[in-house]
DRENVOLUM-750786 format. One record per atom (N, C-alpha, C): atom name; x, y, z; residue number from 1; residue in three letters. Coordinates in Angstrom, 2 decimals, m for minus. Layout:
BEGIN
<gutor CA,<X,Y,Z>,NUM,Ala>
...
This chain:
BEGIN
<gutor N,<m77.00,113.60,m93.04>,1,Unk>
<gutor CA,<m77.61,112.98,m94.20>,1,Unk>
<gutor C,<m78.97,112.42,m93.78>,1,Unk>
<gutor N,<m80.03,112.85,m94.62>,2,Unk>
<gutor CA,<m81.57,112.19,m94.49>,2,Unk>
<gutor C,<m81.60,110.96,m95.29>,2,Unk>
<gutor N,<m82.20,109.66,m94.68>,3,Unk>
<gutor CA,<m83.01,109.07,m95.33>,3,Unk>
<gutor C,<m83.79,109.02,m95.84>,3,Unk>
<gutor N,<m83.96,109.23,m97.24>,4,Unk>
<gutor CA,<m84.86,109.02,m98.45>,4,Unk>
<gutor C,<m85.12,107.99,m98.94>,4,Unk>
<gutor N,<m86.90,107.64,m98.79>,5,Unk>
<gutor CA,<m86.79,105.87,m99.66>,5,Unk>
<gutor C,<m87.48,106.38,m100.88>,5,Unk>
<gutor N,<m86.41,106.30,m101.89>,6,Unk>
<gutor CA,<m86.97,106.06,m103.52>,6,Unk>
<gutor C,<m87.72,105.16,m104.13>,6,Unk>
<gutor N,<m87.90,105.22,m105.64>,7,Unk>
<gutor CA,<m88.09,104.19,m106.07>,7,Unk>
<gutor C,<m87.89,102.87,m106.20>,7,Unk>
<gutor N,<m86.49,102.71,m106.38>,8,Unk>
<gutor CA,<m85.37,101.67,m106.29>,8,Unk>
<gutor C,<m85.59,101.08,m105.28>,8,Unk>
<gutor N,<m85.40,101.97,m103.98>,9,Unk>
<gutor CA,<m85.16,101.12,m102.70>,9,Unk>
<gutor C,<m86.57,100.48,m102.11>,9,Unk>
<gutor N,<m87.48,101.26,m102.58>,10,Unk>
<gutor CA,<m89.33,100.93,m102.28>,10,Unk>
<gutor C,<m88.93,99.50,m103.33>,10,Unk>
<gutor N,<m89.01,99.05,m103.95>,11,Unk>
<gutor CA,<m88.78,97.69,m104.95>,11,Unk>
<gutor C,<m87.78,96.81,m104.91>,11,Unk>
<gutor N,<m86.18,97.28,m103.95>,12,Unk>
<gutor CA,<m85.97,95.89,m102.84>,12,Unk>
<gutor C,<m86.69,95.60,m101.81>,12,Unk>
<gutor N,<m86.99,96.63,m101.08>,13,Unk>
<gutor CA,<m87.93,96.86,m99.59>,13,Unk>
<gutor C,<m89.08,95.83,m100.10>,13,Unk>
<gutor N,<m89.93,96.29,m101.32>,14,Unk>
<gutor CA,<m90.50,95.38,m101.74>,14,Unk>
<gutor C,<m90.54,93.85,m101.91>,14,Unk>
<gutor N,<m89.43,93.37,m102.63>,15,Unk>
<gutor CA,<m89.27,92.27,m103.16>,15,Unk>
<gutor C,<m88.49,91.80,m101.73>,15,Unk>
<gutor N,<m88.30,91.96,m100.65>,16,Unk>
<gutor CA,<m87.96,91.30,m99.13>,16,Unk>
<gutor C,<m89.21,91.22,m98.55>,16,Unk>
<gutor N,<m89.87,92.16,m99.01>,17,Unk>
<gutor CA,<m91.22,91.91,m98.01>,17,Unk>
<gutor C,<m92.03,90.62,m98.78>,17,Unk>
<gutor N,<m92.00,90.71,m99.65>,18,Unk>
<gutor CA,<m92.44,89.64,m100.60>,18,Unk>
<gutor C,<m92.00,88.49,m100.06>,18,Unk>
<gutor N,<m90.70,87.84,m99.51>,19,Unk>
<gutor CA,<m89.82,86.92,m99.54>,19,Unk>
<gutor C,<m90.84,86.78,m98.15>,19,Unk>
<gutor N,<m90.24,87.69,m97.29>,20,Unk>
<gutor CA,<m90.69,87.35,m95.40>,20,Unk>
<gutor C,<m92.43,86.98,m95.92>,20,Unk>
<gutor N,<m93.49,87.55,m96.56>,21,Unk>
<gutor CA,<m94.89,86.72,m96.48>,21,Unk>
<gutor C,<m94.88,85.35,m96.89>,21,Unk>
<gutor N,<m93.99,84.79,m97.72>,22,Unk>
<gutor CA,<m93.94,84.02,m98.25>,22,Unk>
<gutor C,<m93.09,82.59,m97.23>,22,Unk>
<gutor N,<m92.23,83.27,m96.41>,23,Unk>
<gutor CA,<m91.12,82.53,m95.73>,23,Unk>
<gutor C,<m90.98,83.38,m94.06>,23,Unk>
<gutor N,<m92.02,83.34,m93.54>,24,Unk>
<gutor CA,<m92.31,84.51,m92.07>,24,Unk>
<gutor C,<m91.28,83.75,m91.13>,24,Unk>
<gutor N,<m90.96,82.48,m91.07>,25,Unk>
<gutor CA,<m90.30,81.39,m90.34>,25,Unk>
<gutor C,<m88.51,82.16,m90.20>,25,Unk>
<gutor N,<m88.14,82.58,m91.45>,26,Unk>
<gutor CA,<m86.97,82.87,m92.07>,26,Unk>
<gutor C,<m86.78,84.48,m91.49>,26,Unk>
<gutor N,<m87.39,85.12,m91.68>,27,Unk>
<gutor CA,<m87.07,86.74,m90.90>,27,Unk>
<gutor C,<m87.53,86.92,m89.05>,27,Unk>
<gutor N,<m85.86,87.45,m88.87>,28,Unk>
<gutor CA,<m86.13,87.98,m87.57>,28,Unk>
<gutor C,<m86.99,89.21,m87.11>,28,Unk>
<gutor N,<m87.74,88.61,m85.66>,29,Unk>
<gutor CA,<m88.41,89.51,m85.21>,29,Unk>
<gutor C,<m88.55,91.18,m85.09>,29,Unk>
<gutor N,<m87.32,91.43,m84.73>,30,Unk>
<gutor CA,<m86.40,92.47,m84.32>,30,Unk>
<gutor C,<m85.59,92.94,m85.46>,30,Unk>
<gutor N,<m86.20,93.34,m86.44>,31,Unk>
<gutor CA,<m84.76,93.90,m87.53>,31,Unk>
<gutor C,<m85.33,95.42,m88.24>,31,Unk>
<gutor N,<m84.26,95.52,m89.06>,32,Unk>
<gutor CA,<m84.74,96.88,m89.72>,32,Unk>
<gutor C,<m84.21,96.59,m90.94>,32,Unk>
<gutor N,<m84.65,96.73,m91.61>,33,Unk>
<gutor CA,<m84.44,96.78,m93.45>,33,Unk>
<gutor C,<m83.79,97.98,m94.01>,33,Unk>
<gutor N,<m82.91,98.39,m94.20>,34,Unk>
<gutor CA,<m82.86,99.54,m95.01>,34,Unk>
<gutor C,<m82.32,99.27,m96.48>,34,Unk>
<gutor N,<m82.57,100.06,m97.10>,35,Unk>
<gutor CA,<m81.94,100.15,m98.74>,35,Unk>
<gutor C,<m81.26,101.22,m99.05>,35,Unk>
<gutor N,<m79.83,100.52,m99.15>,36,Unk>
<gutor CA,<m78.72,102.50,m98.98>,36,Unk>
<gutor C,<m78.35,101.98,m100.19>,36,Unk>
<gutor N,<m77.81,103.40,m100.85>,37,Unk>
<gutor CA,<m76.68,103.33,m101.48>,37,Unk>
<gutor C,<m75.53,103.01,m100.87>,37,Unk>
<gutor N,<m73.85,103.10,m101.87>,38,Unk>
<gutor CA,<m73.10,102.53,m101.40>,38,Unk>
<gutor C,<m72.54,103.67,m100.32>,38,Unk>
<gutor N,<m72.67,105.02,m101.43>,39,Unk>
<gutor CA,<m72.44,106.31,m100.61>,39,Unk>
<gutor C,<m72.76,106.60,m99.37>,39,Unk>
<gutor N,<m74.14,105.93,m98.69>,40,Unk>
<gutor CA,<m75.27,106.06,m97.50>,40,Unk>
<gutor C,<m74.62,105.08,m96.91>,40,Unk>
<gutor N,<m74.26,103.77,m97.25>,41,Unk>
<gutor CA,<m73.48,102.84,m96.77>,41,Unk>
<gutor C,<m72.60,103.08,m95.73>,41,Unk>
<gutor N,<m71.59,103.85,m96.21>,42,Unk>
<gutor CA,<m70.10,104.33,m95.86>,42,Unk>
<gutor C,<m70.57,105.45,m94.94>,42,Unk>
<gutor N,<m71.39,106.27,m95.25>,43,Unk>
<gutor CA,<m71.84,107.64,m94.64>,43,Unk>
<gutor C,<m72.48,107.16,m93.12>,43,Unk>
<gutor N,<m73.08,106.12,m92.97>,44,Unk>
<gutor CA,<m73.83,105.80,m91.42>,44,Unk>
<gutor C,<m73.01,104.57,m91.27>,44,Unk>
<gutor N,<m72.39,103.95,m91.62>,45,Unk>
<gutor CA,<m71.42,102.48,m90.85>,45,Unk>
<gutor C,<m70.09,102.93,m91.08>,45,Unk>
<gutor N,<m69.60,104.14,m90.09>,46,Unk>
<gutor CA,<m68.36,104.68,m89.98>,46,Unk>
<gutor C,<m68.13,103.52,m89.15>,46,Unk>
<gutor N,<m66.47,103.98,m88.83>,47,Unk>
<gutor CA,<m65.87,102.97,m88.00>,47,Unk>
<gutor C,<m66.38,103.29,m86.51>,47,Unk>
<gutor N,<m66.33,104.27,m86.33>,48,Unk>
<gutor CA,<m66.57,105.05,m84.95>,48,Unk>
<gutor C,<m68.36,104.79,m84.76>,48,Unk>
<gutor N,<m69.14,104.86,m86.08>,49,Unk>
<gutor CA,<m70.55,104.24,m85.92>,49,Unk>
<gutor C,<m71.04,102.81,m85.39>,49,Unk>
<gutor N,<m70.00,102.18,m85.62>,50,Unk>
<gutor CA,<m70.07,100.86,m85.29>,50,Unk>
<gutor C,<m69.68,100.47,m84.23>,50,Unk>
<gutor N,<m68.26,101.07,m84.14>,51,Unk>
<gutor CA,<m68.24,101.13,m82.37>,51,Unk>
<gutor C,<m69.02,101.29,m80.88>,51,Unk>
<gutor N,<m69.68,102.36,m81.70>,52,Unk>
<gutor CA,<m70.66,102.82,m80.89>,52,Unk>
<gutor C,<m72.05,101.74,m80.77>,52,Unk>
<gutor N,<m72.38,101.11,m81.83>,53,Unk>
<gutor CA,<m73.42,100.13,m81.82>,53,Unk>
<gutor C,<m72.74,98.97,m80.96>,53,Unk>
<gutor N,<m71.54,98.67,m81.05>,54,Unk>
<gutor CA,<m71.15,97.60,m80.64>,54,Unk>
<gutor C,<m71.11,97.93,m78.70>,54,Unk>
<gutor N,<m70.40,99.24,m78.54>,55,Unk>
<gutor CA,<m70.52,99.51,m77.26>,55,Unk>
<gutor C,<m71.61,99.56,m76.36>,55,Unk>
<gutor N,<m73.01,99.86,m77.22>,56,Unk>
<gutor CA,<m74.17,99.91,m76.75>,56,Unk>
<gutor C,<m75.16,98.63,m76.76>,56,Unk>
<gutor N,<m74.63,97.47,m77.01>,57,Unk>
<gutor CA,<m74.79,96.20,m77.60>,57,Unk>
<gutor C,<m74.44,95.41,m76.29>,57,Unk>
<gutor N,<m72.49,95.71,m76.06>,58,Unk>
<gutor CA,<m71.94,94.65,m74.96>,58,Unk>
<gutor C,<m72.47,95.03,m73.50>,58,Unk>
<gutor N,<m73.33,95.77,m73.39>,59,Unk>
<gutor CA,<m72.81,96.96,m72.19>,59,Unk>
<gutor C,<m74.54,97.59,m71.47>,59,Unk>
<gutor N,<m74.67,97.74,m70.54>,60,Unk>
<gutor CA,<m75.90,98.52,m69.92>,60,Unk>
<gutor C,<m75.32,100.24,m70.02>,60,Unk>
<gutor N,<m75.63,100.36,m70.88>,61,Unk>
<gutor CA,<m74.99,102.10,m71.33>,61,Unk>
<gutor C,<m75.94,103.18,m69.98>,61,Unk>
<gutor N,<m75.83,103.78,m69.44>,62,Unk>
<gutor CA,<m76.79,104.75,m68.44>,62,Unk>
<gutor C,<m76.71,106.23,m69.12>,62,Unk>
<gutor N,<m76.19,106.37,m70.39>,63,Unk>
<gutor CA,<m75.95,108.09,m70.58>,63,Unk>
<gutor C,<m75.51,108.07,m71.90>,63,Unk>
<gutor N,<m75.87,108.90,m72.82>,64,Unk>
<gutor CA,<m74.97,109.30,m73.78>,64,Unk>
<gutor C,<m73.39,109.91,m73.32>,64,Unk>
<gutor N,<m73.53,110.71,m72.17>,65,Unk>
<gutor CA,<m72.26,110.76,m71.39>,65,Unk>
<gutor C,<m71.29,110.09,m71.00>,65,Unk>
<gutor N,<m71.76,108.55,m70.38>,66,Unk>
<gutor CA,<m71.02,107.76,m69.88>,66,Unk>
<gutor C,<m70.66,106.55,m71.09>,66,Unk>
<gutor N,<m71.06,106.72,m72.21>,67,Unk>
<gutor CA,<m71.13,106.63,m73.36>,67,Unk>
<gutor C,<m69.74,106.94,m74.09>,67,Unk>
<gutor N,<m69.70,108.15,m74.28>,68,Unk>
<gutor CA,<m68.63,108.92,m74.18>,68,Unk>
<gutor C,<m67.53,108.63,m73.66>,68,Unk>
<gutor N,<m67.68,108.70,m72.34>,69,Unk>
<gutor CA,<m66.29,108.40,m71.05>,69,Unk>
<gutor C,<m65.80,107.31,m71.79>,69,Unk>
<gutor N,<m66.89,106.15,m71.81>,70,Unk>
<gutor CA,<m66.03,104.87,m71.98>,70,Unk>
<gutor C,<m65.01,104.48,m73.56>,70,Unk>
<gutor N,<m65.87,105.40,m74.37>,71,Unk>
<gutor CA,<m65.17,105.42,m75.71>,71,Unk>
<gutor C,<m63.80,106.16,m75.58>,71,Unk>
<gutor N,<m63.74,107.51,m74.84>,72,Unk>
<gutor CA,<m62.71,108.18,m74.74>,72,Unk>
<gutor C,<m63.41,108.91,m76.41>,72,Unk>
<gutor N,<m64.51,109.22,m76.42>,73,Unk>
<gutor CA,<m65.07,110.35,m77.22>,73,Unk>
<gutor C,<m65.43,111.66,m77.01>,73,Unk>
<gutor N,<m65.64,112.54,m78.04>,74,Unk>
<gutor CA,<m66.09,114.01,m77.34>,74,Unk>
<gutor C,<m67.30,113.59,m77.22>,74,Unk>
<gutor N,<m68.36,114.04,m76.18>,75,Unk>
<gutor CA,<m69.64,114.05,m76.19>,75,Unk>
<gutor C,<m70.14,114.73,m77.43>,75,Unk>
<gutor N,<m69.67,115.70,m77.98>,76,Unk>
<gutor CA,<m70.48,116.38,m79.27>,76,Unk>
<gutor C,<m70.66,115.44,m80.30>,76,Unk>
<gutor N,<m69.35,114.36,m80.39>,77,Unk>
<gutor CA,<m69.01,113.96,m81.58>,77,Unk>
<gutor C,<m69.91,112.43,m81.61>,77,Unk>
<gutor N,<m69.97,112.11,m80.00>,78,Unk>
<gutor CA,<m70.89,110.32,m80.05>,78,Unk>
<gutor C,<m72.26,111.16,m80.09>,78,Unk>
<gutor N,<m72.80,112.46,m80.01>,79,Unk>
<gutor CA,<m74.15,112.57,m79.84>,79,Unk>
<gutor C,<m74.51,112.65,m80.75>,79,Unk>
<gutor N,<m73.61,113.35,m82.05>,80,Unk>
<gutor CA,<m73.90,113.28,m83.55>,80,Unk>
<gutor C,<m74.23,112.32,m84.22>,80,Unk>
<gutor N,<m73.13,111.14,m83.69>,81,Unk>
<gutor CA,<m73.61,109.74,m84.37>,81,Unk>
<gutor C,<m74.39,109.14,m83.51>,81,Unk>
<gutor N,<m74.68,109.14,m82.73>,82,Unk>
<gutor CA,<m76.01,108.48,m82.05>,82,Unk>
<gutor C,<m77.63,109.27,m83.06>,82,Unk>
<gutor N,<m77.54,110.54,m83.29>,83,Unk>
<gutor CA,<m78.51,110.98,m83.68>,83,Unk>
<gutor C,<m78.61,110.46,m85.19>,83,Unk>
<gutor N,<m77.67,110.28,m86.06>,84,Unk>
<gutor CA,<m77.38,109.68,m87.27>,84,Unk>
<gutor C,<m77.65,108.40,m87.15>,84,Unk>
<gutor N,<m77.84,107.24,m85.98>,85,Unk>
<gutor CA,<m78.10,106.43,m85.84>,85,Unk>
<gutor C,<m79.44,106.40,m85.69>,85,Unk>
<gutor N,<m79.57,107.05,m84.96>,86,Unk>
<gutor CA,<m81.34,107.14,m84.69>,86,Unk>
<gutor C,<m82.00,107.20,m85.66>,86,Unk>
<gutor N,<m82.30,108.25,m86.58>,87,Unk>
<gutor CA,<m82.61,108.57,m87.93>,87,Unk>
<gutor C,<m82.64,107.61,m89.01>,87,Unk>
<gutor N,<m81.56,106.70,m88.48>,88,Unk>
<gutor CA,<m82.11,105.43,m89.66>,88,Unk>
<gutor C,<m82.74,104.55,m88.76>,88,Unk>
<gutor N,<m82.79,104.53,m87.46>,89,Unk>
<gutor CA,<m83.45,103.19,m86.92>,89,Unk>
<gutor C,<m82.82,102.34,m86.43>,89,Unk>
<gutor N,<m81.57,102.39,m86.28>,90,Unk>
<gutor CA,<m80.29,101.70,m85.42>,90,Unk>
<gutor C,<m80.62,101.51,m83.70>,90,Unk>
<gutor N,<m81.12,103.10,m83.18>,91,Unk>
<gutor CA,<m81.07,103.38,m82.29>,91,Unk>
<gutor C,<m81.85,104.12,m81.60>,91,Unk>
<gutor N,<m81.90,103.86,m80.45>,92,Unk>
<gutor CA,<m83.23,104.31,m79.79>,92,Unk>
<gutor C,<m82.50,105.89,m78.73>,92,Unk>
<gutor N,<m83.05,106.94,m78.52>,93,Unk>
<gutor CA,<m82.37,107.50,m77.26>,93,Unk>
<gutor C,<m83.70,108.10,m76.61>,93,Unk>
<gutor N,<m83.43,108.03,m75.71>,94,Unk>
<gutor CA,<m84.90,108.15,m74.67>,94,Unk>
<gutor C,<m83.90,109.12,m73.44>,94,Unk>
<gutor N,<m84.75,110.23,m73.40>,95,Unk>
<gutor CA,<m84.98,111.76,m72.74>,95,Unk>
<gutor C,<m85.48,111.23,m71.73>,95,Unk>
<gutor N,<m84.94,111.57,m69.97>,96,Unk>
<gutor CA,<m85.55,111.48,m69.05>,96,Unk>
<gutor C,<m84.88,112.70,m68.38>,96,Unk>
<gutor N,<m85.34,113.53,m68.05>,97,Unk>
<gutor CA,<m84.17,115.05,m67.75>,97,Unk>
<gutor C,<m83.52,115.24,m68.53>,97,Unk>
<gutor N,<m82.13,115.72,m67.87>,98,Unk>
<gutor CA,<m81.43,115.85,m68.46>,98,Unk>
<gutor C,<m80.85,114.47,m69.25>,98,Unk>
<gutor N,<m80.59,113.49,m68.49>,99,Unk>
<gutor CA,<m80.13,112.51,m69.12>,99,Unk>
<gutor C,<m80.59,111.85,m70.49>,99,Unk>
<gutor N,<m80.22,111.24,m71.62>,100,Unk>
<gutor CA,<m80.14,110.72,m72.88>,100,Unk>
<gutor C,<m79.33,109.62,m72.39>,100,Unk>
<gutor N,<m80.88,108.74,m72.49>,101,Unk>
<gutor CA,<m80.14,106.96,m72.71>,101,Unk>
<gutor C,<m79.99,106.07,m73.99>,101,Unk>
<gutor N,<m79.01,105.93,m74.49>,102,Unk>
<gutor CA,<m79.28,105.42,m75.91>,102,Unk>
<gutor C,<m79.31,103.78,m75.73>,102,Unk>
<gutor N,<m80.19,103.00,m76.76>,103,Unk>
<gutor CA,<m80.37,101.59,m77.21>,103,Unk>
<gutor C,<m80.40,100.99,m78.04>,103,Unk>
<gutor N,<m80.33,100.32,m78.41>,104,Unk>
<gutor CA,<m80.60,99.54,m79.64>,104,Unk>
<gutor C,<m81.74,99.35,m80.03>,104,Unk>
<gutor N,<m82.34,100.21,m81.10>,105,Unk>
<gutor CA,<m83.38,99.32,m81.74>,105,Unk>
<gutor C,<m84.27,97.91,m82.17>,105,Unk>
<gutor N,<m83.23,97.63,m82.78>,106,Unk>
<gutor CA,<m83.33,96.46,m83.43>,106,Unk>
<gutor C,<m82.10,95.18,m83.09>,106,Unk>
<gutor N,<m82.42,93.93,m83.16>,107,Unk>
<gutor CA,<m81.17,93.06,m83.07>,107,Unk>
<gutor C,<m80.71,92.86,m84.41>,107,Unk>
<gutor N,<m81.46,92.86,m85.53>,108,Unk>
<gutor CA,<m80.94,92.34,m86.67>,108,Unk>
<gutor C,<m81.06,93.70,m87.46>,108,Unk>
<gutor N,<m80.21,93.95,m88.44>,109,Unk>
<gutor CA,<m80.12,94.63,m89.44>,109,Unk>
<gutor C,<m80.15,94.67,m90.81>,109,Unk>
<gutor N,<m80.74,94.74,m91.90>,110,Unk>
<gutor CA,<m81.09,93.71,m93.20>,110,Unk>
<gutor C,<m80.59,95.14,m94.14>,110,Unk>
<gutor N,<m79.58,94.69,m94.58>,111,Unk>
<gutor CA,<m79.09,95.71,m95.81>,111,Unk>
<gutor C,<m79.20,94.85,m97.03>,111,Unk>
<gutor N,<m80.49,95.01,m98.39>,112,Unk>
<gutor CA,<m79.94,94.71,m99.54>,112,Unk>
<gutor C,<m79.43,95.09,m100.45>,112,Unk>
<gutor N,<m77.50,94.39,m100.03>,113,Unk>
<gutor CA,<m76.83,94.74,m101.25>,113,Unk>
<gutor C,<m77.04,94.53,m102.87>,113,Unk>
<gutor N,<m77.92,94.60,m103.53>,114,Unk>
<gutor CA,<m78.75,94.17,m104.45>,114,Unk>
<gutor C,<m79.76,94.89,m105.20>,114,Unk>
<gutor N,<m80.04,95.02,m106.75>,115,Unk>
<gutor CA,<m80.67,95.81,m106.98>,115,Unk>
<gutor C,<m82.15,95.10,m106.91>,115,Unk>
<gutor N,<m83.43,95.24,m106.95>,116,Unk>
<gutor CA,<m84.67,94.49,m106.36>,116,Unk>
<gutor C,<m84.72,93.41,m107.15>,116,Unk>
<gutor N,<m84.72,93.61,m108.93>,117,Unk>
<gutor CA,<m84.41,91.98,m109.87>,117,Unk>
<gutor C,<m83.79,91.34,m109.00>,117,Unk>
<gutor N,<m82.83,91.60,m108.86>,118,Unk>
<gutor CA,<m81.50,90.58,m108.94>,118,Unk>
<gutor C,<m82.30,89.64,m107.18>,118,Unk>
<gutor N,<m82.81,90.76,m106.52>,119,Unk>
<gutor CA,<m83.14,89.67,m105.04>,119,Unk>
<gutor C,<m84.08,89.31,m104.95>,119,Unk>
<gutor N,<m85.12,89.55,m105.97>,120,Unk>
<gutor CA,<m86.65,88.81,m106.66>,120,Unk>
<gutor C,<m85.49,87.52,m106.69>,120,Unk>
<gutor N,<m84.72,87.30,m107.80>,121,Unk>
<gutor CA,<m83.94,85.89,m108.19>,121,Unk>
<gutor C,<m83.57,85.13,m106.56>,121,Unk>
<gutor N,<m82.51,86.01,m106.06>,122,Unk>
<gutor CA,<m81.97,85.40,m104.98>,122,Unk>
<gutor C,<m83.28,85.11,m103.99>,122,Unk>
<gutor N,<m84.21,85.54,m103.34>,123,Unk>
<gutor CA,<m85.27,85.08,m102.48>,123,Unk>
<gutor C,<m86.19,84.29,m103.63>,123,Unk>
<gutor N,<m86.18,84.02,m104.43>,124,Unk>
<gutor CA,<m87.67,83.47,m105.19>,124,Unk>
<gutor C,<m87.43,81.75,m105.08>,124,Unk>
């Protein structure tokens, strides 16, 4: 699945960016904003997606491989969601040879559950 930013989601994206000029004190350094549906939601914060953020979070990861080992995953199947991670901005993987080191992007993650009115109200 590609990320597409629409209309909709350009006018929460909006109305947060609005909030952080207004309140710069209040947003973390380190984050990523996205605006999903609920469908996009469910589709990139699998259970096994999260795992994987969380594993790459507690841990000095050295490999998408050793990555793997420690999950007790197929390599095909964590490289898929690492790349599905990437693509929204979750995650970083950096090519040195052969090896693929994956990271974390960002520390914070900003999903508004919200249509842009409604978080004009809630941030205003």
């Amino acid at each position: 699945m590609k990320y597409k930013m629409t209309d909709e989601r350009w006018e929460s994206v909006h109305a947060y960016l609005n909030y952080a000029i207004r309140n710069p004190k209040k947003v973390p350094d380190k984050g990523v904003l996205l605006a999903l549906s609920t469908e996009e939601l469910s589709h990139v914060f699998t259970k096994k997606r999260l795992e994987l953020i969380n594993a790459i979070k507690g841990n000095e990861v050295d490999s998408v491989s050793d990555l793997s080992r420690n999950l007790g995953r197929k390599l095909s199947a964590v490289d898929r969601d690492l790349k599905i991670l990437e693509n929204f901005g979750i995650v970083t993987l950096e090519k040195k040879g052969r090896v693929v080191t994956p990271s974390l992007k960002a520390e914070i993650l900003l999903l508004p559950l919200v249509p842009a009115k409604r978080l004009e109200e809630i941030v205003a």
